[in-house]
N, C-alpha and C positions, 0 to 999 in steps of 0.2 A: 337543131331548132332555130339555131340565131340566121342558117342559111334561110329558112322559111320564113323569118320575121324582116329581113333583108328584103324579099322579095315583094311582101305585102306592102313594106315601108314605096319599094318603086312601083310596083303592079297599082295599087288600092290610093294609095296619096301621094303619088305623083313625086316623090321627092327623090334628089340623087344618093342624101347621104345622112347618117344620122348628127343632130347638134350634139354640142357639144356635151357632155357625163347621160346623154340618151341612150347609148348600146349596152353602156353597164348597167343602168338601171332595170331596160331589158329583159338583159339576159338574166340578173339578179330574179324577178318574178318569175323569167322562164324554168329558172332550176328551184320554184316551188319556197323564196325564201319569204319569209314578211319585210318589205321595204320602204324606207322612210326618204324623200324623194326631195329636196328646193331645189327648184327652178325659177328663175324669177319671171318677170311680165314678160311674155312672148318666147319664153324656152322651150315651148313645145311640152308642154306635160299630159295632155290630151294622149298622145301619142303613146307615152307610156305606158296605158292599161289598154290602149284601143290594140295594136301590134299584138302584145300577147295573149290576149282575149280572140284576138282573130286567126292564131296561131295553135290554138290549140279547141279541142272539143266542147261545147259546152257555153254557157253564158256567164257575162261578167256584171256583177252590181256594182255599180257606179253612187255612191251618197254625196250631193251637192246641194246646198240652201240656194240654190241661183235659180230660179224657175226659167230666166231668159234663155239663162245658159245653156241649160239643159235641154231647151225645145229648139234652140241653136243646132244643138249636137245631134241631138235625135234626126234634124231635118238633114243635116250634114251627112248622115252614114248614109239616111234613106237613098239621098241622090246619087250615092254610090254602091245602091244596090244594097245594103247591108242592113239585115233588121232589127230594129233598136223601138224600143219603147220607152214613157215615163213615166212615173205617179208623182204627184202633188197639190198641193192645196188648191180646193174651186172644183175635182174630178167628181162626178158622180160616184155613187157603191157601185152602180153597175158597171160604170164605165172602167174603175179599177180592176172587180173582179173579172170581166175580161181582158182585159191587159193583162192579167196574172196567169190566167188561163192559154194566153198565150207564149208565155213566154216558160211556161211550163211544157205546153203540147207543139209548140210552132214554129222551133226551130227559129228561135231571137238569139243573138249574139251580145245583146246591151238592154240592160235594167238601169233608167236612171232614175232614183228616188231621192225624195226630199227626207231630210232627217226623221222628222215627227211620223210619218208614215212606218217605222220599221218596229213601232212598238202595238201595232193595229195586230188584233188576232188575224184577220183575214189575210195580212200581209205574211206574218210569221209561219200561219197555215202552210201559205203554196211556195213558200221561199225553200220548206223543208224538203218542199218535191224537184224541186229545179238542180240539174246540174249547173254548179255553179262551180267556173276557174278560176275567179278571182274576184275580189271582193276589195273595189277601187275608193279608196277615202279622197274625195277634192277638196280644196280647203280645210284641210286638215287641222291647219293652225286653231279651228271654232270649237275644237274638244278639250281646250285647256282653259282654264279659269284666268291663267298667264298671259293667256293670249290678247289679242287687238277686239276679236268681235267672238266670245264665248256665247254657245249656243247649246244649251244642257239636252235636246233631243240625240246629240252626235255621239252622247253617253251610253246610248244605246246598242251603238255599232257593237260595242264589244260583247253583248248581250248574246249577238245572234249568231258570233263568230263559232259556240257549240256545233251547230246544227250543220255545218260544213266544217271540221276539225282540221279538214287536211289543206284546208285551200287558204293561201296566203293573203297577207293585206298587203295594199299597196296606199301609201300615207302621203300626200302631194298638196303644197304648201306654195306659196311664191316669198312668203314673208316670216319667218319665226326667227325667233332669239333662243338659246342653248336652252336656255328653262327651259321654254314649250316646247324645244323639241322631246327633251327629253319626258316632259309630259306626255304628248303625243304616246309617243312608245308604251308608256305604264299604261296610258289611258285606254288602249288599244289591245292593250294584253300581246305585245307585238312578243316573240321567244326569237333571241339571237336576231336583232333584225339588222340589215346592212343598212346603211345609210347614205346618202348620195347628194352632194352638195355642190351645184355648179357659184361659181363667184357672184357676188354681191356686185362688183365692179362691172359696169358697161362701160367696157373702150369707146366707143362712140361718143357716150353722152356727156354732155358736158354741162354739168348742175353750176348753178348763180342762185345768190339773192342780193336781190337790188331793195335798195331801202331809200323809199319815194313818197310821197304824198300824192303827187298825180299819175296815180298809176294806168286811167287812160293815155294818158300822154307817152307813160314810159313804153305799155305795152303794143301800140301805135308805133315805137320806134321801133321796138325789137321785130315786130312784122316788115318793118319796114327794109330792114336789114338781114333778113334770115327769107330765102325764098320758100314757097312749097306747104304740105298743108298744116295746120296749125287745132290743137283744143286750146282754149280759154276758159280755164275750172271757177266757177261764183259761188259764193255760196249761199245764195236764195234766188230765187225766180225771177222776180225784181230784176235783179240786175242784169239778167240772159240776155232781156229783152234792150235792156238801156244800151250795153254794148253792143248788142250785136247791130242795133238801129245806129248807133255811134260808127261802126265799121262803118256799115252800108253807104252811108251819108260821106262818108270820106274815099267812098270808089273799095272799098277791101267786102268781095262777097261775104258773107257772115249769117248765121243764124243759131237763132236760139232754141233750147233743149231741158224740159225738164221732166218731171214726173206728173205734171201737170195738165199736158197738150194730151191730146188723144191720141189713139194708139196708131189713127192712120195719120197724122201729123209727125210724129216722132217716127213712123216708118217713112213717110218721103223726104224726110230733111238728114235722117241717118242715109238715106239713099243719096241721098244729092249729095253729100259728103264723101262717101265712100267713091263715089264717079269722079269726085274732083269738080263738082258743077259749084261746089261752096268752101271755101278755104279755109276756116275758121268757124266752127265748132264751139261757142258760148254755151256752157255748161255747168248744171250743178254737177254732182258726184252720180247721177243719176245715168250718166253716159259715157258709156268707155269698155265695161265690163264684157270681156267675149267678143269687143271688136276686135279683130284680126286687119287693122290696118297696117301697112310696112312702111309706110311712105310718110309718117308724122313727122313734121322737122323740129315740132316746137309746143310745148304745152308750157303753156303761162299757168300758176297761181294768183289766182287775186288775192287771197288771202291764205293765213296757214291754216292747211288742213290740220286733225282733232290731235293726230300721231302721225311717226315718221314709215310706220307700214302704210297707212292708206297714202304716203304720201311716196313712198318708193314705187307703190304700185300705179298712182296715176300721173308722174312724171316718167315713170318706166315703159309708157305707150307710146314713147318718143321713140322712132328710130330702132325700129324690128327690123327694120332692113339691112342694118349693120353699116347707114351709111352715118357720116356726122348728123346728129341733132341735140337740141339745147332743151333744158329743164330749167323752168325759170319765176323763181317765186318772189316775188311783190310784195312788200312788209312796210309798215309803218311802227311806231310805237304802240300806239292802241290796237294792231291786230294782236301784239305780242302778250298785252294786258287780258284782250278778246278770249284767245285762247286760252289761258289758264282761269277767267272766270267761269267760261262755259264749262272749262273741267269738272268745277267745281258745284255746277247744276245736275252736271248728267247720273245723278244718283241723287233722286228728289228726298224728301221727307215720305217714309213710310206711310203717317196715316194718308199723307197726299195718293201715294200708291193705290193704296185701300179703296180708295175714294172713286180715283177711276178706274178702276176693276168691277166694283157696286153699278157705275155708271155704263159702262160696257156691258152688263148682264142688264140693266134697264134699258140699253138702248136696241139691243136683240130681244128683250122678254125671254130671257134663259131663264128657269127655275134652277135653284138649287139641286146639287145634286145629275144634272140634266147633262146632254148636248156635246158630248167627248167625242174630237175630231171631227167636229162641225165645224165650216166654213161659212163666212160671210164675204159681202163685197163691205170694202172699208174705205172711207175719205176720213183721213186725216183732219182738215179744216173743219167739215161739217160736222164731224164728232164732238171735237173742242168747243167750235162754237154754239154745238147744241147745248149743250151743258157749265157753259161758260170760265171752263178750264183753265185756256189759254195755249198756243198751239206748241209751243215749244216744251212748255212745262209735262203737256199730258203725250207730249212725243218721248221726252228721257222715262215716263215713269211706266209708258205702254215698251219699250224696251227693256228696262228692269224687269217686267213681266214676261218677256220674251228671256231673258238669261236666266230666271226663275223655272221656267218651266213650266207656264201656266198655260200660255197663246203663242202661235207662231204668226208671224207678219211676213208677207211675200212681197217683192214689190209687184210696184204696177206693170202686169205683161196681156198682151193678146193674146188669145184662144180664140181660137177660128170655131164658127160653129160644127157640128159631128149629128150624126146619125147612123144608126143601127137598127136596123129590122128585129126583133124579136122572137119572130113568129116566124112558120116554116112558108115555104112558098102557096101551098095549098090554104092556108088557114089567110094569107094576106091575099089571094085571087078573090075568096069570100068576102072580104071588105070590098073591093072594087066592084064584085058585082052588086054590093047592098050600096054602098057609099058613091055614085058615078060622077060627084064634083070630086072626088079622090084617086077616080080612075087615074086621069092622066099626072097625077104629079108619081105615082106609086111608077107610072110607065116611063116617065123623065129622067126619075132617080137611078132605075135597073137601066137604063139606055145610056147614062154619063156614068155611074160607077159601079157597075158589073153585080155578081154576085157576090163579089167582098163583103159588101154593104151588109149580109146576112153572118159573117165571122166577123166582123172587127166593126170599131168605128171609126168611119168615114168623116172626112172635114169635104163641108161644102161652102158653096157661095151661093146666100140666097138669091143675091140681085142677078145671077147668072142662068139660075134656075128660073126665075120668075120672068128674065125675060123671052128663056127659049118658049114658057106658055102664053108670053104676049099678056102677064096681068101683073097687079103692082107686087111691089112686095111685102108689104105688110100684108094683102090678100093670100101668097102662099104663106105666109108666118103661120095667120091661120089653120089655114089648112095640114101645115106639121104638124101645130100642136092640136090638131084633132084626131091625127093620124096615133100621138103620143097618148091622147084621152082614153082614146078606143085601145092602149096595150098592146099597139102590135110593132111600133117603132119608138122608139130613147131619142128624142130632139133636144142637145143640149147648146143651146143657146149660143153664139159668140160672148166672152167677156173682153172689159176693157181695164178695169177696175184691179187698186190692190185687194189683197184677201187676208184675214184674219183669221187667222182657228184657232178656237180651243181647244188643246193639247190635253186637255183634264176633266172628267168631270166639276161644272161649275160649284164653286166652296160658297161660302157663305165670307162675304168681305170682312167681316171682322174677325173670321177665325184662318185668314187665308194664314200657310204655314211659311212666310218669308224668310230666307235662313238668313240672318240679322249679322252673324261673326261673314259670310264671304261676301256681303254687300259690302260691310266696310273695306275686307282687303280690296276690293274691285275698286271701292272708290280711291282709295288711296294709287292703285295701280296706274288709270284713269288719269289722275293729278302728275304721275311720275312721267306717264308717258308725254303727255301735255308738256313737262319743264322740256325734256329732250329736244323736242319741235323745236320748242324757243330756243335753246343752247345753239341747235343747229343754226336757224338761223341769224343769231345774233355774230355767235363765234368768227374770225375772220383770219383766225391762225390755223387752222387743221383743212387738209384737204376736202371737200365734200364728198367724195366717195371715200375714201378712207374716213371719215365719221359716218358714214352709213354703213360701210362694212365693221369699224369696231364694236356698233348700235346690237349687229345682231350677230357677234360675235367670230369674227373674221378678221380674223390679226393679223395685218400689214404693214411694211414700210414703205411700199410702193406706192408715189402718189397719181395722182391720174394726168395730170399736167394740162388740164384743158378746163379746170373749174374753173371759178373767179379767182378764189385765194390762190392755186395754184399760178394762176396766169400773173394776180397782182405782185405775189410774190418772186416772179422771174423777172416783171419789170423794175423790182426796188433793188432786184442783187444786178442787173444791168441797164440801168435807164438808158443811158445813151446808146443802146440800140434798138429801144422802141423807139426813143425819137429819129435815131436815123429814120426806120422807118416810115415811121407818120411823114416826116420831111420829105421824102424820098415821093410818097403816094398822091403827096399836095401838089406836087412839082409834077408828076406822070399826069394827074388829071386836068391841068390847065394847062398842061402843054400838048394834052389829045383836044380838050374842049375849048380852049380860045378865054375870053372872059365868062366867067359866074360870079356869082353873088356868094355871100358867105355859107349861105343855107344851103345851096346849090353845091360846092366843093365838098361837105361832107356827108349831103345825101349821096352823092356819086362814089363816094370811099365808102357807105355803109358806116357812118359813125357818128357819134350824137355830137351837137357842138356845146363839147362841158368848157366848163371853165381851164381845162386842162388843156386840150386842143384849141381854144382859141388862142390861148397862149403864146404856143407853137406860131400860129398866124402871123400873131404881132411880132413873133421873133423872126420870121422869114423874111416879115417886110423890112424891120430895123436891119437885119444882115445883110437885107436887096437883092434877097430870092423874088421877092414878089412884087406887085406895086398893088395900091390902091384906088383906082380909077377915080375921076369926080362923077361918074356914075355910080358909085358905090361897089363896084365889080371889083373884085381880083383879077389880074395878071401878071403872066411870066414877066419878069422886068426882061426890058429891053437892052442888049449892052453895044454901045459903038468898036 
């Protein structure tokens, strides 16, 4: 079997060889065991359920909260011939139960579902008919209460594990600590599961925190000093824009990214990114997820993110390609204060909960009792300010609702529009000949996308459609949705918008049943994880990967020799030969370049002029390595 997964690894994705703890992981699901999988950012964990799923008979469920992600992957296999579906928040009933229908009778190789969907009867129904080979958990870490980002839909997984008895889990993580693993496992109802753990430590990378007040300026140098392409992580919107107009202005391509811009803004600026048309990537946390970029040199913090998982995972998008790159976080006193007060929010006051739960059922008109796994389109801003909440406040308490298990929040992703016939060919001729302003679009549709269109739903492009009939497009809008009137075709809409489901029938806000004893431990967990951040970054004795591999439980003595502390610490056990150095670099660059200026000598060496290197300066000139121009220039001293 592992010769067969060999072959799909080079046939199907291109690659020569498996990464590193990938063949065991494998071959571990190939021989039918339940297995519990870290890999960190960019280890290939994809690969682990898609190989043996492709390797063997049958379809594999795949459970992911990522909606991007998933419609990523999904579009991934397609282009490689291979058929993959996915259900999640925003799908029509109909459009689900065909999906399910397929993947039942169609000969699909990938089921990818959103957590909250697996406790739907309609889901549980056709899931009992599907052969199924394995049953893929991605972010696995969201089933433990332990964990970073606990998400009580994922409680479910183990629910459904009955109903296919023989067929293994596969548990795939980039971030957990020994508690949640071992959570994980109970949580999953894993029996004898093997475990697979590639190192916490990227050789490559090379973690910093600089501790700055002007941190444009700082992070301006580090670009300036580190070639190739660059994320810049913010943490609000605001500031996407401020930096990134700040790049621009200073010659460094740049642009900004948040959850904000529209969907076809955030696809051409991820586009121009990925091409290398823009070098820098100003970002909230809204962008990184499921990129597959290789070539990152360098991801700036502007601030400390919440924990050291979200924070391993979006300094760990540095340097997939295994060449050198820098992770490099930005800190002051008050962001240190910052983060442990936010901590300290993100688990509001209860009756506040209450409050906007009441406000969410007034702002849909949900009755009691009502609207279980119903979907909205949701704005953040315009909720809070309907009701004059406040946006951050009624942002921690709409998540406590989300790790309660009330509503699930997706973020903001695209959905291309879709269409499906209904009705058999003969019953839709009947419409054309009653309806003749519907003739030609019913003739458009079967003439660009076959008789598919009659099994599955179809994504279209209305402005495509509407121009091969030469009329506008909100005039075919029309015309779909009359097509949709009349029951003979499902037009469902493009979205751009996050989505919100109720995961419950709607309670009554004051009798909603909030378990009061794990809000505390969460909060408390929350506050713990927050000090660690700080620890990290304050501490200036412990290697940076070696405090991120003891954080989640990875015990070394080996340090990485490329952090800051590592590096500060090799120059205090031998000073005099970074300064040879630095001396040495001063002298090569004004004896290739003739006179510079002081600014000049250690832009051209890549090195900030601290008070420590000017130092050096003034010591080369007293010793009469250098001279001082009355131009103000440096040069080599002259000797007779």
């Amino acid at each position: 079997m592992l010769i067969r997964a060999t072959e799909i690894l080079h046939q199907i994705f291109g690659h020569a060889d498996f990464r590193p703890v990938q063949k065991e992981i494998i071959e571990s699901v190939l021989a039918g065991k339940d297995t519990l999988a870290l890999l960190p950012t960019g280890g290939g964990k994809s690969l682990c359920y898609q190989i043996p799923a492709l390797a063997q008979e049958g379809i594999c469920l795949v459970v992911s909260p990522l909606i991007a992600l998933m419609k990523d992957q999904v579009d991934t296999l397609k282009s490689k011939g291979i058929k993959a579906a996915a259900i999640y928040s925003g799908m029509s009933y109909r459009e689900i139960d065909r999906t399910l229908d397929n993947c039942i009778y169609g000969d699909y190789k990938f089921l990818y579902v959103s957590p909250e969907r697996l406790k739907a009867e309609l889901f549980v129904e056709r899931f009992r008919q599907m052969k199924i080979n394995l049953i893929a958990v991605d972010e696995a870490h969201c089933i433990s209460q332990w964990g970073y980002d606990f998400r009580p839909p994922y409680l479910e997984i183990a629910l459904i594990r009955p109903y296919h008895l023989k067929v293994p889990v596969l548990a795939l993580t980039a971030s957990a600590t020994p508690q949640v693993c071992v959570d994980i496992m109970e949580r999953l109802e894993m029996k004898k599961a093997a475990g697979f753990r590639q190192s916490f430590a990227r050789k490559n990378l090379s973690y910093s925190v600089r501790h700055v007040e002007n941190k444009l300026e700082k992070g301006l140098e580090i670009l300036s000093r580190i070639d190739g392409t660059a994320i810049w992580y913010v943490r609000n919107r605001q500031s996407t824009h401020q930096i990134a107009k700040a790049l621009g202005q200073l010659g460094i391509a740049a642009s900004a990214y948040h959850a904000g811009l529209s969907m076809q803004e955030r696809s051409q600026r991820q586009e121009a990114w990925m091409n290398n048309e823009v070098r820098v990537m100003v970002s909230t946390n809204a962008f990184g997820m499921g990129i597959d970029k290789p070539n990152v040199r360098v991801v700036i913090h502007n601030e400390l993110p919440e924990n050291l998982e979200n924070y391993y995972q979006e300094a760990g998008r540095a340097g997939r390609d295994g060449e050198k790159a820098y992770g490099v976080l930005l800190a002051n006193k008050q962001d240190f204060e910052t983060v442990l007060t936010r901590a300290e929010l993100v688990y509001p006051k209860l009756d506040f909960v209450r409050r906007v739960y009441q406000c969410l059922a007034n702002y849909y008109r949900i009755a009691v009792g009502s609207n279980m796994l119903s979907s909205f389109d949701f704005e953040w801003n315009e909720f809070a300010n309907t009701y004059e909440l406040g946006v951050l406040e009624s942002f921690y308490a709409l998540k406590l609702l989300e790790e309660e298990g009330f509503i699930g929040l997706s973020e903001s992703y695209y959905s291309p529009s879709k269409i499906h016939f209904t009705v058999d060919p003969s019953r839709l001729y009947e419409i054309q000949i009653a309806y003749a302003k519907l003739d030609p679009v019913v003739k458009i549709i079967m003439r660009t996308y076959g008789g598919n269109v009659f099994s599955e739903y179809i994504k279209i492009q209305e402005s495509k459609l509407a121009k091969s009939l030469n009329i506008y497009e909100n005039e075919l809008i029309k015309l779909l949705k009359q097509l949709e009137q009349l029951e003979v075709m499902v037009y469902d809409q493009r979205k751009d918008k996050p989505q919100i489901t109720f995961l419950t029938p709607r309670y009554d806000a004051g009798k909603l049943p909030l378990n009061f004893r794990r809000i505390e431990l969460r909060r408390a967990l929350t506050l713990e994880k927050a000090q660690s951040m700080v620890r990290y970054g304050q501490q200036s004795q412990l290697c940076r990967t070696q405090f991120i591999q003891e954080y989640f439980g990875e015990n070394t003595d080996e340090q990485c020799g490329v952090c800051d502390v590592c590096i500060m610490q090799r120059k205090a056990n031998n000073p005099e030969k970074a300064e040879n150095r630095l001396r040495n670099k001063i002298i090569e660059t004004l004896t290739t370049s003739g006179e510079l200026t002081e600014k000049q000598i250690f832009d051209s060496i890549r090195l900030p002029s601290s008070e420590k290197n000017l130092r050096m300066l003034r010591l080369m000139q007293d010793q009469g390595y250098i001279t001082l121009l009355p131009s103000g220039n440096y040069a080599i001293t002259a000797h007779e």
